[in-house]
Structure formats: structure tokens, C-alpha cells
C-alpha positions as MATLAB code, in Angstrom:
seq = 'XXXXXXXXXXXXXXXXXXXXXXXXXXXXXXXXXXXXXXXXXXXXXXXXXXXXXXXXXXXXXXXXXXXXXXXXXXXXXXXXXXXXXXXXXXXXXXXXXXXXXXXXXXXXXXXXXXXXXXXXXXXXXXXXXXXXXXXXXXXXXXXXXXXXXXXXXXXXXXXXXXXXXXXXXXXXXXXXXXXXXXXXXXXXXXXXXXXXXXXXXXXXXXXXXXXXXXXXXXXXXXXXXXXXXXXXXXXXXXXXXXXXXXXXXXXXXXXXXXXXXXXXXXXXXXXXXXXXXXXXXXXXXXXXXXXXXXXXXXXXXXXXXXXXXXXXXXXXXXXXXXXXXXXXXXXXXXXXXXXXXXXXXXXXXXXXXXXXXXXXXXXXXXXXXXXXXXXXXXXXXXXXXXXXXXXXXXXXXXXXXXXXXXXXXXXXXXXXXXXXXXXXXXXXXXXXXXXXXXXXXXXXXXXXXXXXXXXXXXXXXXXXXXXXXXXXXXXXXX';
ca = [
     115.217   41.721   -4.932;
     112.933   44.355   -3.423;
     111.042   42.833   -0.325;
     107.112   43.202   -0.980;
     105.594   44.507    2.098;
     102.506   43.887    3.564;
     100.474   47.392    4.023;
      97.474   45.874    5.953;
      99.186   43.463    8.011;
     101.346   46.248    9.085;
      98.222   48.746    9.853;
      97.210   45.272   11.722;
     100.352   45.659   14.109;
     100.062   49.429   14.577;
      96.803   49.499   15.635;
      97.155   46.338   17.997;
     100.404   48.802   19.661;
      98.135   51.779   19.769;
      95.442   49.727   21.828;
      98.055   48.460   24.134;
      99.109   51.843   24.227;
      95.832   52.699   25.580;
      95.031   49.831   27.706;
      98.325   50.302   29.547;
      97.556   52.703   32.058;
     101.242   54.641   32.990;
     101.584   56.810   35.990;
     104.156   58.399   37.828;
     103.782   58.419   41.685;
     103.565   61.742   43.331;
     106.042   62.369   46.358;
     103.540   62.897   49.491;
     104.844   65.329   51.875;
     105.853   64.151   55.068;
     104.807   60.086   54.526;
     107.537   57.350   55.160;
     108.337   55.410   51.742;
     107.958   51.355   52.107;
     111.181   49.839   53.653;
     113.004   53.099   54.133;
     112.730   54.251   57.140;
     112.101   58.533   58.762;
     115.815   59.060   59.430;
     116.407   58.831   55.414;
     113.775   60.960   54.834;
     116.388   63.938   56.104;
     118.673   63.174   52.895;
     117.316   65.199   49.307;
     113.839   64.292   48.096;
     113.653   60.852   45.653;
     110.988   60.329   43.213;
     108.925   57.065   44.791;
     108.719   54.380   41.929;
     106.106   53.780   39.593;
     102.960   51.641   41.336;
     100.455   49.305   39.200;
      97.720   50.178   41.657;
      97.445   53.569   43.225;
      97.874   52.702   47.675;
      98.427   55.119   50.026;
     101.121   54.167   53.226;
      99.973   57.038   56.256;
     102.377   56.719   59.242;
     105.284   57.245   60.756;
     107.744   54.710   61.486;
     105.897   51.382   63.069;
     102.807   52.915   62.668;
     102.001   52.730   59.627;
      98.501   52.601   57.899;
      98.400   51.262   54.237;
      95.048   52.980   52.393;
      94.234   50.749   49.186;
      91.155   51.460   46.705;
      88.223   49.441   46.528;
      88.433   47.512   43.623;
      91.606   45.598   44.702;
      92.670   42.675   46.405;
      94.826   43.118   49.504;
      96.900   40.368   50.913;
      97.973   41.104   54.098;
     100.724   38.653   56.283;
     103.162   39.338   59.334;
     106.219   37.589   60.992;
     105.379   34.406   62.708;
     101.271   33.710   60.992;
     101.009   31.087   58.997;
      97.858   32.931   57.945;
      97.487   36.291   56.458;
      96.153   38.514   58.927;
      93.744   40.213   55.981;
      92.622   38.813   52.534;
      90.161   40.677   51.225;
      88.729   43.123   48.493;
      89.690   46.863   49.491;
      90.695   46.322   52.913;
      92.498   48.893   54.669;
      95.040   47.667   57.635;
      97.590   48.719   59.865;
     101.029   48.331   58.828;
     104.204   47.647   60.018;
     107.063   47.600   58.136;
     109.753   45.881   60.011;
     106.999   42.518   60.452;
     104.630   43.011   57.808;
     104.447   42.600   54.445;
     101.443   42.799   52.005;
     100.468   42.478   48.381;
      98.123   44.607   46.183;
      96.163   42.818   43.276;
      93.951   44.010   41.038;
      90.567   43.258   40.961;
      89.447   45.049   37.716;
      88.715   43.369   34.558;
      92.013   42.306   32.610;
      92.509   42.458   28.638;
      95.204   40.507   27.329;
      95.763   41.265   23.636;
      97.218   38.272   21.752;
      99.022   38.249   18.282;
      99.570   34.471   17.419;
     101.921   33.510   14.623;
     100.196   30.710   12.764;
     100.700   28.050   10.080;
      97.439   26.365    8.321;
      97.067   23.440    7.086;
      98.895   24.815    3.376;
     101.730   25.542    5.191;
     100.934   29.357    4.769;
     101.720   32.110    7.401;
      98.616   33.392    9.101;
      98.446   36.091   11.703;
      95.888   35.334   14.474;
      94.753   38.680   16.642;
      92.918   38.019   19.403;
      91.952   39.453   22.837;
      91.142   37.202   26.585;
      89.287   39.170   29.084;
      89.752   37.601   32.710;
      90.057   38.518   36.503;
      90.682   37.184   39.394;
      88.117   34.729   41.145;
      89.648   33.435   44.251;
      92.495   35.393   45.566;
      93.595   32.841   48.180;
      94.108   30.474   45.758;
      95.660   33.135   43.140;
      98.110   34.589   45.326;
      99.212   31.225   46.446;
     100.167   29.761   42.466;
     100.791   33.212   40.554;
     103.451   36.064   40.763;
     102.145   39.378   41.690;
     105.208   40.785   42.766;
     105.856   43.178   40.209;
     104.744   46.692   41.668;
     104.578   48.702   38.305;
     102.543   46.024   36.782;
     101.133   43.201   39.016;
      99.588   41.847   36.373;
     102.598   41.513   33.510;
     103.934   37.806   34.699;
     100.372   36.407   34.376;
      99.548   38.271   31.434;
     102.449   36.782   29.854;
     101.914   33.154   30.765;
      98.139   33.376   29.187;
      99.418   34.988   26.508;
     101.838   31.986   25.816;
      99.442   29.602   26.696;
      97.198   31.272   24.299;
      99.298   31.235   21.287;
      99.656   27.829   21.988;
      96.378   27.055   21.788;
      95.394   29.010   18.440;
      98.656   27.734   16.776;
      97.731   24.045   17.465;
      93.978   24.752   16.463;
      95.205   26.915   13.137;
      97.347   24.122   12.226;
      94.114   21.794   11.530;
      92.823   24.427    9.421;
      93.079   25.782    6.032;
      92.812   29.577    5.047;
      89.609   29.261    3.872;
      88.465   27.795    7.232;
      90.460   30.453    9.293;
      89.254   33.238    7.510;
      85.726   32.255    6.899;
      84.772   30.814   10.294;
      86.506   31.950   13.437;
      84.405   29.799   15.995;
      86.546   26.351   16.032;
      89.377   28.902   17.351;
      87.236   30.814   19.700;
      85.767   27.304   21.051;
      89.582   25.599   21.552;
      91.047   28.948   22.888;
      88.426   28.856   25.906;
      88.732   25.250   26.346;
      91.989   25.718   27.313;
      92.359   28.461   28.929;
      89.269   27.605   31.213;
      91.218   24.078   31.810;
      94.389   25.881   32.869;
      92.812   29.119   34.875;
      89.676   27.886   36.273;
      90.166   23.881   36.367;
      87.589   21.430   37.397;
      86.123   22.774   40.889;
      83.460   19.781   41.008;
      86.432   17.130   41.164;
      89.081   18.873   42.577;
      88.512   22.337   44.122;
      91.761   23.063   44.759;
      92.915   22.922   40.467;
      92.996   25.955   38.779;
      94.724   29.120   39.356;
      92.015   31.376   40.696;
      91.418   33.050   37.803;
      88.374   32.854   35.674;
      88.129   33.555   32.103;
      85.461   36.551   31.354;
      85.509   36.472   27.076;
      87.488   34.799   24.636;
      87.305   36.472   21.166;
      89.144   36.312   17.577;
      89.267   39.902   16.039;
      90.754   39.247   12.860;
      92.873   36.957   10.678;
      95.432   38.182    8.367;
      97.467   35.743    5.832;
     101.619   37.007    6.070;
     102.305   37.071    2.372;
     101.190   39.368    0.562;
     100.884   37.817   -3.025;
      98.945   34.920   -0.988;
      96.430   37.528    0.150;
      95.906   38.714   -3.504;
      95.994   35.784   -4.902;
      92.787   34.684   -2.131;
      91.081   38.224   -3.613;
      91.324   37.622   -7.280;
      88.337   35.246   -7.318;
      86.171   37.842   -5.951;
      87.166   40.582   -7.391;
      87.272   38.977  -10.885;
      84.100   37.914  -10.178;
      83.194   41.585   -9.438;
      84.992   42.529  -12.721;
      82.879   40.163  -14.287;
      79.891   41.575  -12.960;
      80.997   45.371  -13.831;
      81.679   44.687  -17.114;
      78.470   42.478  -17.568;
      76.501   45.152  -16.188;
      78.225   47.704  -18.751;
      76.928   45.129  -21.498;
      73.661   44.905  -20.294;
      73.618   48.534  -20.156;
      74.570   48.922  -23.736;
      71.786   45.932  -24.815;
      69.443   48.448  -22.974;
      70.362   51.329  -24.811;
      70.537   49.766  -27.869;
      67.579   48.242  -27.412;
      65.691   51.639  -26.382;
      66.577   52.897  -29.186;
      64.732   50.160  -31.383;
      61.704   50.414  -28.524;
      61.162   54.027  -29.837;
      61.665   53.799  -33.166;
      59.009   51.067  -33.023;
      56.948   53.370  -30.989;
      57.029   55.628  -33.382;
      55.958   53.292  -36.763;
      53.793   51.275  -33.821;
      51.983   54.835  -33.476;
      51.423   55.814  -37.123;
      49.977   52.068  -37.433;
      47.864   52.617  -34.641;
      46.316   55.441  -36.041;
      44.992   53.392  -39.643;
      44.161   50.248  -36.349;
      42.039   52.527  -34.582;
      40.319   53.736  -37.694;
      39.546   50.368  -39.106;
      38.692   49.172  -35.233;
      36.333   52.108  -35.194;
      34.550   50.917  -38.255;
      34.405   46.839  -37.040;
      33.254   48.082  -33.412;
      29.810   48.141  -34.183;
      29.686   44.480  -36.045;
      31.820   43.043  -33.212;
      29.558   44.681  -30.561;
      26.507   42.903  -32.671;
      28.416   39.715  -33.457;
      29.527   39.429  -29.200;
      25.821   40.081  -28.706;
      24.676   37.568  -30.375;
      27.255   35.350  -29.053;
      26.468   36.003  -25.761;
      22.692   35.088  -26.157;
      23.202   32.160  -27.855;
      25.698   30.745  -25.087;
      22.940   32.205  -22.760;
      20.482   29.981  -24.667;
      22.734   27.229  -24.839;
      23.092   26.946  -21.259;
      19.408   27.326  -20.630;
      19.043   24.700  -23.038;
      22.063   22.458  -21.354;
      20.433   23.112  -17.964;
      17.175   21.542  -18.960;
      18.808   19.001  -20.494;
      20.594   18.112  -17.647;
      17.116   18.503  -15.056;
      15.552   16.136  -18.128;
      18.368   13.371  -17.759;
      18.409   13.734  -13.991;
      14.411   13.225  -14.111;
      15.138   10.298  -16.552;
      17.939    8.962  -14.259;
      16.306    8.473  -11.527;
      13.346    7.658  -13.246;
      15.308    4.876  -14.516;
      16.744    4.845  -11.169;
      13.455    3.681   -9.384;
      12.183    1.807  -12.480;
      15.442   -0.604  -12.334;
      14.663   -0.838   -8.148;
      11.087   -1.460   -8.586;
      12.174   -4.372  -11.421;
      14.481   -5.540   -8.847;
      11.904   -5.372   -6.710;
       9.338   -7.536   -8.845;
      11.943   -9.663  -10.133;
      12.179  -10.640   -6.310;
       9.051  -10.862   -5.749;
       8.852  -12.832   -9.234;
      11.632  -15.040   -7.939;
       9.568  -15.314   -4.301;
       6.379  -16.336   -6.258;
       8.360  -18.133   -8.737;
      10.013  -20.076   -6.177;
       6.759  -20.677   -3.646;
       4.725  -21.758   -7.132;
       7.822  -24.537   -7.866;
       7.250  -25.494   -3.856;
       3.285  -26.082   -4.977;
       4.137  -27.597   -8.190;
       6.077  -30.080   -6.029;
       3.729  -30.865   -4.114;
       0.472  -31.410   -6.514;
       2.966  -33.365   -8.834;
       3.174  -35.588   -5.929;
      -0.942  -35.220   -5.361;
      -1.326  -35.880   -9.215;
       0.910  -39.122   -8.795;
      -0.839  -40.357   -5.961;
      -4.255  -39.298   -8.570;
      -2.633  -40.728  -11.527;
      -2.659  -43.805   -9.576;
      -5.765  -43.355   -8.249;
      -7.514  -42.705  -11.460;
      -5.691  -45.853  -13.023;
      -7.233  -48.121  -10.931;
     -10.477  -46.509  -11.220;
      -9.928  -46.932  -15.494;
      -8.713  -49.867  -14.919;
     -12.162  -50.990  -13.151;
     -14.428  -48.640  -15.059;
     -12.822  -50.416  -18.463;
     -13.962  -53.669  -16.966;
     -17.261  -52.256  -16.109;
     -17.488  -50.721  -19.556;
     -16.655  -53.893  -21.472;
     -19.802  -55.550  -19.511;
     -22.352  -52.281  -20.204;
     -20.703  -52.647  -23.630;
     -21.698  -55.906  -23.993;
     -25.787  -55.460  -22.622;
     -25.724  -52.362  -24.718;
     -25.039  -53.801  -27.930;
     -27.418  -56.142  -27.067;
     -30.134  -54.174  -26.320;
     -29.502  -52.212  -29.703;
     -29.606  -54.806  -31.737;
     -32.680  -55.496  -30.129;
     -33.728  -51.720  -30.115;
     -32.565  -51.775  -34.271;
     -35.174  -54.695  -35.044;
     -37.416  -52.682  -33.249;
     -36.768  -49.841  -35.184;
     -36.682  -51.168  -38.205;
     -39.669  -53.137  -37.510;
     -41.353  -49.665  -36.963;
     -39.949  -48.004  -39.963;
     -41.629  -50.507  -42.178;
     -44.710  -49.652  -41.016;
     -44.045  -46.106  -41.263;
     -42.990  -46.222  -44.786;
     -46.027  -48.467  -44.957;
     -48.389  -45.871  -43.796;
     -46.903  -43.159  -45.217;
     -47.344  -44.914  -48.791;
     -50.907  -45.319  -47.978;
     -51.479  -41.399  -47.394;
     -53.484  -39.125  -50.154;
     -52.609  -36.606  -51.918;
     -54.795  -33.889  -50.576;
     -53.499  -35.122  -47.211;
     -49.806  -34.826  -48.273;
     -50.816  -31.131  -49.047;
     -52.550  -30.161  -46.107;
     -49.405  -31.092  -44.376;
     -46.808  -29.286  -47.029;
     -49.241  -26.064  -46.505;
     -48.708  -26.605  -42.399;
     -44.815  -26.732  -42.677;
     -44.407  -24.147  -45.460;
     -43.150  -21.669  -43.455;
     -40.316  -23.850  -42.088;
     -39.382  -24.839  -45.652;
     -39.608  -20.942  -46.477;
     -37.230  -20.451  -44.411;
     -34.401  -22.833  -45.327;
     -34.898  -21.520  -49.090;
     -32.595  -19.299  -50.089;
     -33.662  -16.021  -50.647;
     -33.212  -14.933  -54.462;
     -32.051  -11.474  -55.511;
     -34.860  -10.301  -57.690;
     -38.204  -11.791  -58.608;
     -39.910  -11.285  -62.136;
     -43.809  -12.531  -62.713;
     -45.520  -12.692  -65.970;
     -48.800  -12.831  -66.214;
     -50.815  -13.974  -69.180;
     -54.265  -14.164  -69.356;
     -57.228  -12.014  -67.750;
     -56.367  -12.084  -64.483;
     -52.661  -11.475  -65.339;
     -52.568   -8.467  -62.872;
     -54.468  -10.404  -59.805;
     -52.817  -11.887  -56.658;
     -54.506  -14.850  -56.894;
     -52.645  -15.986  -59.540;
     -49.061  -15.693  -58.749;
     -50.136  -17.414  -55.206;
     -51.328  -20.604  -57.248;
     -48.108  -20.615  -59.170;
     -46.074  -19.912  -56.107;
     -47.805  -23.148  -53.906;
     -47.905  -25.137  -57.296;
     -44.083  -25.090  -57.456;
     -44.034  -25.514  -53.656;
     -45.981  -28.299  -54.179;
     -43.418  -29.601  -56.921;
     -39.993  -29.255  -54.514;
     -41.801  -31.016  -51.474;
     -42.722  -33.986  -53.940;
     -39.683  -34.560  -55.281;
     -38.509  -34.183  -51.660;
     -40.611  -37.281  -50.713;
     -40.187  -39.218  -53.921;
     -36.271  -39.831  -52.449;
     -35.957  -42.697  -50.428;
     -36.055  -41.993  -46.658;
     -33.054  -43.830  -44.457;
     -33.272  -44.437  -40.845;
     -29.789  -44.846  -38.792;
     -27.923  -45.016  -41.558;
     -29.882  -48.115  -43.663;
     -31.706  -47.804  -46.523;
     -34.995  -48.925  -46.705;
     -36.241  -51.739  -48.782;
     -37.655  -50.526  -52.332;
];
């Protein structure tokens, strides 16, 4: 069975060679004319010329035989010791010293930033082959402490032992991270990786300086950073695309349907247009024709909600008037009705009180009754008595009235009627007409109908005393 193979994840590896390729700086030494090569000394210069080996830092040695003067740049570390020190003589950063070679020995370090370029074999959490490619930038912090626990010795690369123990330490790290992870995790968000990977490294180059100054290598770690995740198998990897690019398909194809809707429905927008136009033309026509009645009818409309409003608006002024008309009328009720109950209640307070003045009268007047009865009963008593004398009086008197009166004379009765005739005139009623007839020759005269007139007079008043007269009540003996 044919072997699929994996296009991208081998572009992956190529260009992860080419930028070692480039980071990997290669030189070849060129022989210097007339200077002593380290550990060899000027008698084998004499034999044919040897190419000097390849250096990881470019040092000059100037000199002849013990001495010796070793020229470094200044961006390295130089580590300097001789025979017999316990100390190096120079530690430093681009320090040039004296050299000999038969006591002396030295080490060059750089002190440039270093890249270390990591491609970690992985397995998730699905038990799926993911390839982690990643890149640590560090350098060297504290070269007494470096040189002490690291291996520099290398002189075409100081750098390669260290590089590879990071780089171990490294995979390490992201393989036991990765492992916690699934692909979507991995390939969505790279900062749980980033995060462990300079944990540890930090633990391991820099260690805890606050406790223990003396942990750590020396190193310190610059940037830690994930540049990309690619799964190993390749149906895997298409199989993790599908959803998105069926999705996408999806999307395409909806998009050509929504297209077509649009052109289809264009289509029916114009030929609508088109009827919608030759319609128009009859709308405007008949809208031309009902312009001038709508104009009048809005018109009209539009003063008669005018009016309306005015009319609302006084309306409203009228029951805001009446409101608080009503308003003040209802507080000055309250008002009275206080006042009412003020008077009410002082008039109750006076009631009270002459009640008790009318009791206290009551009895007062009682007794006085009740004396003035007894005095009554006595006046009672002498009054009746003196009108029964005061009656026999009276009557005594009337009989001698009626007496005298019986003895009077005409012509005497007469001149008295005459004397009171106006009196009795008066108490006559007055009749509604009058008719005299005269007969006789002295019909039309006055002096008749005065004769007749005082003759009937005359007549009434003695009838009047032919009735028996009463006095108090009693009639008088015949």
C-alpha cells in the first residue's frame, strides 16, 4: 500500500533545516602568517603549512612561544586560569590577556543572543501524532557560575552541548504539556505550552536566586515561543479541515443560490416596473384630478383640528378655573365646617352650662309657683268675693238703668240715634247700587229722600233697642 505523505509537514521540516542553515554561522579559519597555533609550539611551525581548525568564536593568539597574547572580540566571555590559581586570573566580557601556553589555559564563550530551534514529537490527548515547532532564545547571565556547571569545550561550536540539553529538556516539557491536550486545544491556543515551556526552562537555567543564589545554571531565558503546530497524519489533518471547508462549500453554494433568487427575482422587479409604470401613468392622472378635493378636504381638516384644539384648550382653562374653583370652595367648606364644628362645639359647651342655669331656674321658679299658687288660691278666694259683691252691684245698677232707660221719650231716643248715626253708618254695609222713587210733588226734592232715609234709620235703631239688653252674660228680667 502506497504510503500517503504529508506535503506540509514536510515543507514544515525543510524550512526549520533552512533556518538552522542560516542561524549556524560556518567559517573556516584563515592561516595567519607567522603566529604560533595553540599547543604547538615555533619549532613545528618549520614543517608544511596546516589549515588551523574551525573556531565557534573568531580569537586572535599574537606571540611567539611563552609570550603569547590571546585578542578576543567584545561580545564574548573570556575565562582565563593558570597552573597553581585556584582562581581564574580573568573572567570577564571581552578581555584581552597575556598568554602562556605551557601554564595557561582559557575558554571563549559567547555572549550573543542564542536561538535554539526545537521540533518536539508529540502525542495529545487522542492519542494522535502532533508536531510541536518551537524556538528558546537565551544567553548567558553569570559566567562564573556557567562555566563552572556547563560544557563549553567544544571550539567549533561552544554552544552545541548546551544547546542540546535545552533542547531535550524542552521537548520534554512540550511533550508532557501536549499530552494534557487535545488537537483542538493545541492548535487553537498555543499559550498553556508557551506558559509550561518557560516554567521550566526558567526552573532549570535560571533557578530561584532569592532562596538559593547559587541554583541555576547561569543562563537566563530571553523568549520562549510556539511557531506552529502540525498534526503527523495526513488524513487526520483533512479530516480536522472538512468542517470548515464544508462549511465554506456551504456558504459558496448558498451564495450561488442567493445569487440566482436575485436574478430571478430582478427579473420579476422589472417586469413589475414596467406594468407598475404604465399603472402609474392612469394613478397620476386620476391623482391629478382628486388633488384639488384632497387639498380642500386636508384644509378643512386641518382647521377643524385647529378649532378643535382651540376649543379643547378652553375647555381645559374652563375645568382648571372650575377645579380650583371647586378647589377653594371644598377648602373654604372645610374651613366653615370647622369653624361650624368650633361654634358647634363652644354652643354645646353653653348649652351645658344654661341647662344647668335652667335647672337651678326650674327649681327656682317651682318654688316660686309653688308659693305664688298658694298666694293665688288666697287672691282667688277675696276676688271671687269681691265679684260677687261687685255682680250685685252691678246688677243692682243695671236695673236701674233698664229702669231709666224705659222711662226715656221718644223724641229723646231720637236726638240720640241722630248723634250716633254716623257710627251706625259706618258699620252698615255699603250696598252696590241705590234706586229712589219718588211720588208725589216734591218727588224730585232732597228733602224727601232724607226723611225716608232717617225714617228707616229710625226703624233699624228701634228694633235694635226693642231686643233685650244683657250685662256679663245674664239676661235681664222681662
Amino acid at each position: 500500500m502506497q504510503q500517503v505523505q504529508n506535503d506540509y509537514l514536510n515543507q514544515v521540516m525543510q524550512e526549520q533545516a533552512a533556518v538552522e542553515g542560516e542561524l549556524k554561522r560556518v567559517r573556516r579559519a584563515k592561516p595567519a602568517p607567522g603566529a604560533a597555533i595553540e599547543g604547538i609550539d615555533s619549532m613545528a611551525m618549520a614543517g608544511p603549512a596546516k589549515s588551523e581548525p574551525v573556531r565557534g568564536v573568531d580569537y586572535r593568539i599574537t606571540g611567539f612561544w611563552r609570550w603569547k597574547t590571546v585578542v578576543v572580540p567584545p561580545n564574548v566571555y573570556v575565562v582565563h586560569t593558570r597552573r597553581g590559581r585556584p582562581e581564574p586570573l580573568h573572567v570577564g566580557m571581552g578581555i584581552s590577556f597575556p598568554y602562556n601556553p605551557y601554564t595557561d589555559a582559557f575558554l571563549v564563550v559567547p555572549a550573543v543572543v542564542q536561538t535554539l530551534l526545537i521540533n518536539a514529537r508529540c502525542v495529545c490527548v487522542e492519542r494522535q501524532g502532533i508536531l510541536v515547532q518551537a524556538y528558546v532564545q537565551w544567553i548567558v547571565d553569570d559566567i562564573r557560575t556557567a562555566y563552572r556547571k556547563l560544557d563549553f569545550s567544544d571550539p567549533e561550536d561552544p554552544m552545541r552541548v548546551v544547546n542540546i540539553q535545552l533542547r531535550e529538556q524542552a521537548e520534554a516539557a512540550i511533550k508532557d504539556k501536549v499530552a494534557t491536550m487535545s488537537i483542538d486545544d493545541v492548535l487553537s491556543d498555543k499559550q498553556p505550552i508557551i506558559k509550561e515551556l518557560t516554567q521550566r526552562l526558567r526552573t532549570v537555567a535560571e533557578g530561584d536566586r532569592e532562596e538559593d543564589p547559587a541554583s541555576g545554571l547561569g543562563l537566563k531565558i530571553v523568549t520562549v515561543q510556539i511557531k506552529e503546530a502540525v498534526v503527523s497524519s495526513t488524513q487526520l489533518w483533512q479530516n480536522l479541515q472538512k468542517p470548515f471547508r464544508a462549511e465554506r462549500e456551504k456558504l459558496a453554494r448558498l451564495a450561488e443560490l442567493e445569487a440566482a433568487q436575485q436574478i430571478a427575482l430582478q427579473e420579476q422587479l422589472n417586469r413589475q416596473k414596467r406594468e407598475t409604470d404604465e399603472l402609474g401613468i392612469q394613478r397620476q392622472l386620476e391623482e391629478l384630478r382628486f388633488t384639488g378635493q384632497r387639498e380642500h378636504y386636508d384644509r378643512e381638516q386641518v382647521e377643524r383640528a385647529r378649532r378643535h384644539e382651540v376649543e379643547q384648550e378652553e375647555e381645559r382653562r374652563a375645568i382648571a378655573g372650575r377645579t380650583a374653583t371647586e378647589r377653594a370652595r371644598r377648602e373654604a367648606d372645610l374651613e366653615l365646617a370647622l369653624h361650624q364644628l368650633d361654634i358647634e362645639r363652644r354652643r354645646v359647651a353653653e348649652e351645658l352650662e344654661a341647662v344647668k342655669r335652667k335647672i337651678d331656674l326650674d327649681r327656682a321658679r317651682a318654688e316660686r309657683d309653688r308659693l305664688r299658687a298658694a298666694a293665688s288660691v288666697e287672691v282667688e278666694d277675696v276676688t271671687h268675693e269681691a265679684r260677687a259683691r261687685r255682680e250685685e252691684r252691678d246688677l243692682g245698677l243695671f236695673k236701674l238703668r233698664r229702669a231709666a232707660e224705659n222711662d226715656l221719650s221718644p223724641p229723646h231716643v231720637q236726638a240720640q240715634l241722630i248723634a250716633r248715626l254716623p257710627e251706625i253708618a259706618a258699620s252698615l254695609p255699603r250696598p252696590e247700587e241705590l234706586r229712589a222713587i219718588s211720588i208725589g210733588p216734591d218727588a224730585g226734592g232732597a228733602t224727601g229722600s232724607l226723611v225716608g232715609f232717617l225714617a228707616s234709620v229710625l226703624e233699624l235703631a228701634k228694633g235694635a233697642l226693642d231686643k233685650p239688653q244683657t250685662s256679663n252674660g245674664a239676661t235681664p228680667p222681662a
